[in-house]
C-alpha positions as CSV (number, residue, x, y, z in Angstrom):
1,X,0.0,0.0,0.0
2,X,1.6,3.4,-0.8
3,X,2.6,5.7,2.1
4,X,4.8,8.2,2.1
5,X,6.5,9.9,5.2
6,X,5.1,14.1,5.0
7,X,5.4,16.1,7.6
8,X,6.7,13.6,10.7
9,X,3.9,11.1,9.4
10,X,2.9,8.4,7.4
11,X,0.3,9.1,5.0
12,X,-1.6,7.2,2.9
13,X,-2.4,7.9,-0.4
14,X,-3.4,6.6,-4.3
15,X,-2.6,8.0,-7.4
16,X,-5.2,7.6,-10.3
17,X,-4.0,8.3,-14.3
18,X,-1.3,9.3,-15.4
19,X,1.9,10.1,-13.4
20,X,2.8,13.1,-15.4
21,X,-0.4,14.4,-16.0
22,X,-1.7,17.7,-14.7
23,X,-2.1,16.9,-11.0
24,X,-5.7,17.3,-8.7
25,X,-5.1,16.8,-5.2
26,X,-8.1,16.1,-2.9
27,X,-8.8,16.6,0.8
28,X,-11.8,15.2,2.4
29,X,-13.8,16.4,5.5
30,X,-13.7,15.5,8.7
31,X,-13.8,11.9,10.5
32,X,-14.0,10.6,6.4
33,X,-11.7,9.0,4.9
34,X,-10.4,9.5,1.2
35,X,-12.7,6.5,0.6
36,X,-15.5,8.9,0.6
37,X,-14.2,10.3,-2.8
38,X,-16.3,9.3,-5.4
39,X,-15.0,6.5,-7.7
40,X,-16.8,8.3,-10.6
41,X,-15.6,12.0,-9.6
42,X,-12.3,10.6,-9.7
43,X,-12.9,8.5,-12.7
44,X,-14.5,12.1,-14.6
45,X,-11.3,14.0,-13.4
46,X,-8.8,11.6,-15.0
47,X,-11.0,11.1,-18.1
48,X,-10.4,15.3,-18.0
49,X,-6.6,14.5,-18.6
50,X,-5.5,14.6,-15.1
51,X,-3.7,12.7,-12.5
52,X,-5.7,12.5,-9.1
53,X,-4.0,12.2,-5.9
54,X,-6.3,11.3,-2.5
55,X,-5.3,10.9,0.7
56,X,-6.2,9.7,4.2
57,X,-5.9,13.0,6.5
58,X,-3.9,12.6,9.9
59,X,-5.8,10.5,12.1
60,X,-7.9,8.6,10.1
61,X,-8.2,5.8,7.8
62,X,-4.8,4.3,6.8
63,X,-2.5,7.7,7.8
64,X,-0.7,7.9,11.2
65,X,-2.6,8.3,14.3
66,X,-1.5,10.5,17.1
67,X,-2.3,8.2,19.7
68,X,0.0,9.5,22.2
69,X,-1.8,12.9,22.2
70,X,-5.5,11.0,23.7
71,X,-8.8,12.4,23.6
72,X,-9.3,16.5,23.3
73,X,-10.8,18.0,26.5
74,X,-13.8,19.6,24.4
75,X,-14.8,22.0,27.4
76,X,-11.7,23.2,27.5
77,X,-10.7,23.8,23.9
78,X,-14.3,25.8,23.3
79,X,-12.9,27.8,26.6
80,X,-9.9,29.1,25.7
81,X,-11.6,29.7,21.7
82,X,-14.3,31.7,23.8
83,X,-11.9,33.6,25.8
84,X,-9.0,33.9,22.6
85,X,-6.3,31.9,24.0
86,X,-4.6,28.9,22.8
87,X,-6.7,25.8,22.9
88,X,-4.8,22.6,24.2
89,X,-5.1,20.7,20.8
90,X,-3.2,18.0,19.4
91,X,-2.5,20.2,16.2
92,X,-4.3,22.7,14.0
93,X,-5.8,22.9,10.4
94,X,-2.6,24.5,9.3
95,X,-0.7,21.7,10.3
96,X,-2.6,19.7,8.5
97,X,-2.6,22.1,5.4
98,X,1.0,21.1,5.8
99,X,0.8,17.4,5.7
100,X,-0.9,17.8,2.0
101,X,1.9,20.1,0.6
102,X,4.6,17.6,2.4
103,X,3.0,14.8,0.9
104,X,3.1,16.3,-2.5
105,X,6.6,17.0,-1.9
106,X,7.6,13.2,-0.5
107,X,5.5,11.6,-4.3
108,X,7.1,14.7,-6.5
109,X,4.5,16.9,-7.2
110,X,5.5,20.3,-7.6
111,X,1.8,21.7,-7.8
112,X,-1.3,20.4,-7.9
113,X,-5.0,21.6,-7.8
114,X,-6.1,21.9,-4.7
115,X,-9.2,20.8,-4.1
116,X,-11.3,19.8,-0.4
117,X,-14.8,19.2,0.8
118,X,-15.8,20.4,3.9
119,X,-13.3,20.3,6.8
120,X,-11.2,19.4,3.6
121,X,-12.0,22.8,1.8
122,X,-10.6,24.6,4.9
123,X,-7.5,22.9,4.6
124,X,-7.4,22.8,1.2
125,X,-7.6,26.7,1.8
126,X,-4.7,27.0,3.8
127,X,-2.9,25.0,1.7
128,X,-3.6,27.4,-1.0
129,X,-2.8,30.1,1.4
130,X,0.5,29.3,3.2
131,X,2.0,27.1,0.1
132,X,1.2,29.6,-3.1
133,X,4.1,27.7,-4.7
134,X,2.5,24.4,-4.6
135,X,-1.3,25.5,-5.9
136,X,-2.3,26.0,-9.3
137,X,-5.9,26.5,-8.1
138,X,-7.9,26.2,-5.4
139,X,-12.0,24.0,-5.3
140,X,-13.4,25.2,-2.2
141,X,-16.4,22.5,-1.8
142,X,-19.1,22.6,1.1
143,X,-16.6,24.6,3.3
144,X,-16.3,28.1,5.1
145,X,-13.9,30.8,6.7
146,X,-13.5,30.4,10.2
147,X,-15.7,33.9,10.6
148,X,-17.4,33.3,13.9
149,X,-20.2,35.5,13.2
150,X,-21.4,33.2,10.1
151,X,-24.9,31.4,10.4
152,X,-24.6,28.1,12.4
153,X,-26.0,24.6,11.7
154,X,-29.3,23.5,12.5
155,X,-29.6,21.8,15.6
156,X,-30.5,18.4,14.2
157,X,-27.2,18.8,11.8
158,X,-25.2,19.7,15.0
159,X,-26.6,16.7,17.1
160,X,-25.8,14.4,14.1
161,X,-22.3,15.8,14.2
162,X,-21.7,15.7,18.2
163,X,-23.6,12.4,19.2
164,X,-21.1,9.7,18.5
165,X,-22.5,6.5,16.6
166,X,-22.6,3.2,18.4
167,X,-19.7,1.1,19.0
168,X,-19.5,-1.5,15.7
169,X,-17.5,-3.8,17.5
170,X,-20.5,-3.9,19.8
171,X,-23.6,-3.1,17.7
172,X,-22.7,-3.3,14.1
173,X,-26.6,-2.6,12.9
174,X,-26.5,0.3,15.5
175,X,-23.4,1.4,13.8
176,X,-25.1,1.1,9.8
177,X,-28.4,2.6,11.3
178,X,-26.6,5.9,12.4
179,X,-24.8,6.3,9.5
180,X,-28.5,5.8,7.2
181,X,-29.9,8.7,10.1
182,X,-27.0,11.1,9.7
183,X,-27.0,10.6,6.0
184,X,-30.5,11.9,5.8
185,X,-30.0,14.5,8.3
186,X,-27.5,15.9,5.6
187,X,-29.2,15.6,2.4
188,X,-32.2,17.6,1.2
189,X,-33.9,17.3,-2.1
190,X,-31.6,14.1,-2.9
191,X,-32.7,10.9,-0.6
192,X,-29.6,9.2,0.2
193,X,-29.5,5.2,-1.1
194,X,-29.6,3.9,2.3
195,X,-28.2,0.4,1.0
196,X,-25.0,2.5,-0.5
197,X,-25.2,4.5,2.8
198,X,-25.0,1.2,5.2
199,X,-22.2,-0.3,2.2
200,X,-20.0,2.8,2.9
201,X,-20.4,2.7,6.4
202,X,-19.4,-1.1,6.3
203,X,-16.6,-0.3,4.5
204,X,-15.2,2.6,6.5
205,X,-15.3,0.4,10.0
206,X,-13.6,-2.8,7.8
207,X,-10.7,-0.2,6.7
208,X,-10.4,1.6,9.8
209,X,-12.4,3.2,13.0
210,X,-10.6,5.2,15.3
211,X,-13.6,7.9,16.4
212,X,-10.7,9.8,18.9
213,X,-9.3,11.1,15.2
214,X,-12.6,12.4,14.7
215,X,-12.5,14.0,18.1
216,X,-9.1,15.6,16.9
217,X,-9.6,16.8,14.0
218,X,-13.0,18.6,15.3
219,X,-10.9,20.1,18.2
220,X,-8.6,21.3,15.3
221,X,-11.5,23.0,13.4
222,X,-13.0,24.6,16.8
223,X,-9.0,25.9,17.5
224,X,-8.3,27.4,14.1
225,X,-8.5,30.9,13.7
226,X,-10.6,32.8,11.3
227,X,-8.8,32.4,7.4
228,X,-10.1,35.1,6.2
229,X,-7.0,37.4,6.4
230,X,-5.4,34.8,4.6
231,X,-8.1,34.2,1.6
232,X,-8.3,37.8,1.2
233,X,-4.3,37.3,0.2
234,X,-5.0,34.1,-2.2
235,X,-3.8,34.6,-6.0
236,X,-4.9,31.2,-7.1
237,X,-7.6,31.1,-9.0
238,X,-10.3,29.7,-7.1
239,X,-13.8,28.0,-7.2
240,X,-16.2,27.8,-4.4
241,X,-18.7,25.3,-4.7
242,X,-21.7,24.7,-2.2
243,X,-25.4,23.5,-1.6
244,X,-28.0,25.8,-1.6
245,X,-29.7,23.9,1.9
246,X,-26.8,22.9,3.3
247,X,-27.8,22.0,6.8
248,X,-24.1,21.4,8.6
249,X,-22.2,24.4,7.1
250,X,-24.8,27.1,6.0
251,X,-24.8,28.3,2.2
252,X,-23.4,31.5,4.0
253,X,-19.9,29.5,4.8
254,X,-19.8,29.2,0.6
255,X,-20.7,32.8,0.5
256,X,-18.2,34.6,2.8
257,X,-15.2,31.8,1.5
258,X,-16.2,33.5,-2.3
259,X,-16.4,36.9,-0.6
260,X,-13.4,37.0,0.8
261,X,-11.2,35.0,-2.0
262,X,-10.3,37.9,-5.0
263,X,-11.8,37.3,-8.4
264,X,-13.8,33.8,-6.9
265,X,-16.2,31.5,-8.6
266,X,-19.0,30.8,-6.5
267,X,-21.5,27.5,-8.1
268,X,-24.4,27.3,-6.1
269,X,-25.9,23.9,-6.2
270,X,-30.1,24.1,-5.8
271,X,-31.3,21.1,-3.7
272,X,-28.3,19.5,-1.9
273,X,-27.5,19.8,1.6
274,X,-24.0,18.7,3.1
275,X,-23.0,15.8,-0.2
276,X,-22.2,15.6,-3.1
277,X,-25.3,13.3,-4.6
278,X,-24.6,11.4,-7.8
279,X,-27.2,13.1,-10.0
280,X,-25.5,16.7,-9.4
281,X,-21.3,15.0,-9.2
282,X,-20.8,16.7,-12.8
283,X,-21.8,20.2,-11.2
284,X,-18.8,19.4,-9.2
285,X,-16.7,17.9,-11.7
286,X,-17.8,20.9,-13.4
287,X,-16.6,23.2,-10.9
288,X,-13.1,21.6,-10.5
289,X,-12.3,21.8,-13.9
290,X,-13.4,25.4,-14.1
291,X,-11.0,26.3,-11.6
292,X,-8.3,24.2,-13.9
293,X,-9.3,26.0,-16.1
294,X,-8.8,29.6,-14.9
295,X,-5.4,28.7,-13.9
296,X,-4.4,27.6,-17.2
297,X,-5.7,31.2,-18.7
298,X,-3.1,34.1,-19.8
299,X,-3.1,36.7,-17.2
């Protein structure tokens, strides 16, 4: 299985098409693993001419686990971000912006489009933002700023986020029946397949469960400060893509990201809520290849 060392750790990662094609790297969200990457996204992008690059973030799936660091104190992390002081976290999402750009640099990439869903479209900003000289473009998908004053998510999207699933190894149908739950919590005009729901699910506890990375990396999200000092520096062209009834991370995250990003795209997507639902992946693929394609024009 290919790993390569970045940034202290071991990070998985696969490379579809070509080796020397025009490079798309891709950063999923939070607690998912690069699994959750569409086959036929990925499939579209590489029929586009390009080679795609996905990779298991720090703490989850078949990357390097900072066990030694244990489970956040969540109390105290929203604490010290409610009284602006450092939050005991294992690490930040700018260290994790820096696990993508080391990982292009340990596989040879000299720059890639960068592109992220969610809590993988924040990093993918920062990697935009602190390594210019590894980004041809930025896809900003279902993602935000950091501004604290933005809408929040609905309370049902919020529970489904905070209320950990049962225990697989102790109630495997518990375990699927979440995952169908949270699914639809998620979605909107696009019912989830609850069989491909309970599949994926399946899947992601065979490849790997380790729910204190989830805890981490949400401890990282809640400790990072506001980006938009940074996006308002970005030169990369960029693309923000988001649903139109996204319950989890509120159109007005997509809005504010665009806002704040000089000379962005923003592609609202009507009907979806936090997913990228099969009949609407080309207005994604769509949207990448915009951005791929803005960075290719003369300036």
């Amino acid at each position: 299985m290919p790993h390569a060392n970045a940034n202290g750790l071991s990070i998985y990662y696969e490379s579809h098409g070509p080796d020397d094609a025009e490079p798309i790297l891709l950063i999923m969200g939070l607690g998912a693993q690069m699994t959750r990457w569409s086959p036929e996204m990925i499939g579209a992008l590489v029929a586009a001419g390009h080679r795609v690059i996905a990779y298991d973030n720090r703490d989850v799936g078949l990357s390097g686990k900072l066990d030694s660091a244990g489970a956040p104190d969540m109390g105290a992390v929203v604490a010290a971000v409610r009284e602006r002081r450092a939050a005991p976290v294992a690490y930040t999402l700018s260290e994790m912006a820096a696990d993508g750009a080391a990982l292009l640099d340990a596989i040879g990439v000299e720059r890639a489009h960068i592109v992220g869903a969610s809590m993988g479209g924040m990093i993918a900003q920062l990697v935009a933002a602190d390594f210019p000289q590894r980004t041809l473009s930025l896809t900003s998908i279902m993602s935000s700023t950091g501004n604290p004053d933005l809408p929040r998510a609905t309370p049902e999207a919020m529970a489904r986020l905070t209320t950990p699933a049962p225990d697989p190894n102790k109630d495997l149908e518990g375990f699927l029946a979440s995952a169908v739950e949270g699914a639809k919590v998620m979605a909107s005009r696009y019912a989830p397949d609850e069989a491909m729901v309970r599949a994926q699910a399946l899947a992601d506890f065979r490849r790997c469960h380790y729910p204190v990375g989830f805890q981490r990396q949400y401890a990282a999200i809640l400790a990072s400060p506001d980006r938009r000092p940074k996006l308002r520096r970005l030169e990369a062209p960029t693309v923000v893509i988001h649903g139109e009834d996204d319950p989890l991370v509120p159109l007005a995250g997509g809005r504010d990201t665009a806002e704040n990003v000089p000379g962005a795209e923003l592609i609202v997507v009507p009907g979806v809520g936090h997913e990228m639902p099969a009949p609407t992946l080309n207005v994604f693929v769509s949207g990448i290849l915009s951005a791929v394609k803005r960075a290719r024009a003369p300036a």
